[in-house]
C-alpha positions as CSV (number, residue, x, y, z in Angstrom):
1,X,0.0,0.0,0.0
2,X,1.1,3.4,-0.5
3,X,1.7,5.4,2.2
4,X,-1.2,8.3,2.8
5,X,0.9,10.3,5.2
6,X,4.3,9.9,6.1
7,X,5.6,12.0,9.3
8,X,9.3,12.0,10.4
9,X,10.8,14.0,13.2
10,X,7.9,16.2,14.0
11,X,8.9,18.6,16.3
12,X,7.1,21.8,17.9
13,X,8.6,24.0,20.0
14,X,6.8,27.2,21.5
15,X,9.1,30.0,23.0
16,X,8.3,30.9,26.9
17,X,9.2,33.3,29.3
18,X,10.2,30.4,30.4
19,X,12.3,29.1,28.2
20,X,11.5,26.7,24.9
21,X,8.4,24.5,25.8
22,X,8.9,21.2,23.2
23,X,5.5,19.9,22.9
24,X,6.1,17.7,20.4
25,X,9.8,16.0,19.9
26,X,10.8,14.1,17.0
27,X,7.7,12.3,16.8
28,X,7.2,9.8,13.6
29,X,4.5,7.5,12.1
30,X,3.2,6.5,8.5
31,X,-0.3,6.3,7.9
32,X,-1.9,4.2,5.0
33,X,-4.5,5.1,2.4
34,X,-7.8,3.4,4.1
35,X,-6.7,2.9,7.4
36,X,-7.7,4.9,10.8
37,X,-4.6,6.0,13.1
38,X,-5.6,7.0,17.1
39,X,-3.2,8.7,18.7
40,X,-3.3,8.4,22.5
41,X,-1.4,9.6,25.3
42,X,-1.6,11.5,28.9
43,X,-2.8,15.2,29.2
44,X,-0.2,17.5,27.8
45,X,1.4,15.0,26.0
46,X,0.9,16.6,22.5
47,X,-1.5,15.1,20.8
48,X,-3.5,18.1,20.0
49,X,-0.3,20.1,19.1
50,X,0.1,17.0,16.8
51,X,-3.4,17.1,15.3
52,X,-2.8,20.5,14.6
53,X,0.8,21.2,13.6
54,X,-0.6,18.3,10.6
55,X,-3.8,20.9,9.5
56,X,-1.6,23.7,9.4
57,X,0.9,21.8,7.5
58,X,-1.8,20.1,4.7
59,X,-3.2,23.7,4.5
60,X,0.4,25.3,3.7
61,X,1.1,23.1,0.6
62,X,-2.9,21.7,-0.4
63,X,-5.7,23.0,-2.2
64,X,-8.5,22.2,-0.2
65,X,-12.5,22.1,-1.5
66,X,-15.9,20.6,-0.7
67,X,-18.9,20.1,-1.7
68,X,-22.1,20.6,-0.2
69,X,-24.4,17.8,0.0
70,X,-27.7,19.5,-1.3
71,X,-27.6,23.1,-3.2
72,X,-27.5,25.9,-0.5
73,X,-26.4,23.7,2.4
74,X,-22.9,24.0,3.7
75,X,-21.6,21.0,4.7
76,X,-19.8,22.9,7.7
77,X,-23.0,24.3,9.4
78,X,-25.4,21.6,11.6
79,X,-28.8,21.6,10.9
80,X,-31.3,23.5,13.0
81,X,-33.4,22.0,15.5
82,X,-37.1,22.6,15.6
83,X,-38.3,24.7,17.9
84,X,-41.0,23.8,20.2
């Protein structure tokens, strides 16, 4: 299978007062076309950082589009409730 997304060495860093705060340190991991990857870990490990630091990433170097499902819907916006 060909690889879908292939990450090696991610690394975040966010400067401090502090100091450098490295959220995310050389982290690695190939996903494959069709299959699900979870990524797991304790609070303020960096999976969120992660997640992220991968949008941004996509974004910088895709073209991104949708479609919506019906004409005038936006596939981004829930529908409304009833009211009652």
């Amino acid at each position: 299978m060909t690889a879908f997304l292939d990450v090696r060495d991610l690394r975040v860093q966010f400067p401090t007062d502090d100091g450098i705060v490295h959220a995310v340190d050389g982290l690695s991991f190939t996903l494959e076309r069709g299959r699900t990857l979870g990524i797991v870990g304790e609070s303020g490990s960096g999976k969120t950082v992660t997640g992220l630091s991968l949008l941004i990433a996509v974004g910088l170097t895709t073209t991104m589009s949708r479609t919506s499902p019906s004409p005038g819907r936006s596939m981004m916006s829930r529908p409304s409730r009833p009211s009652t």
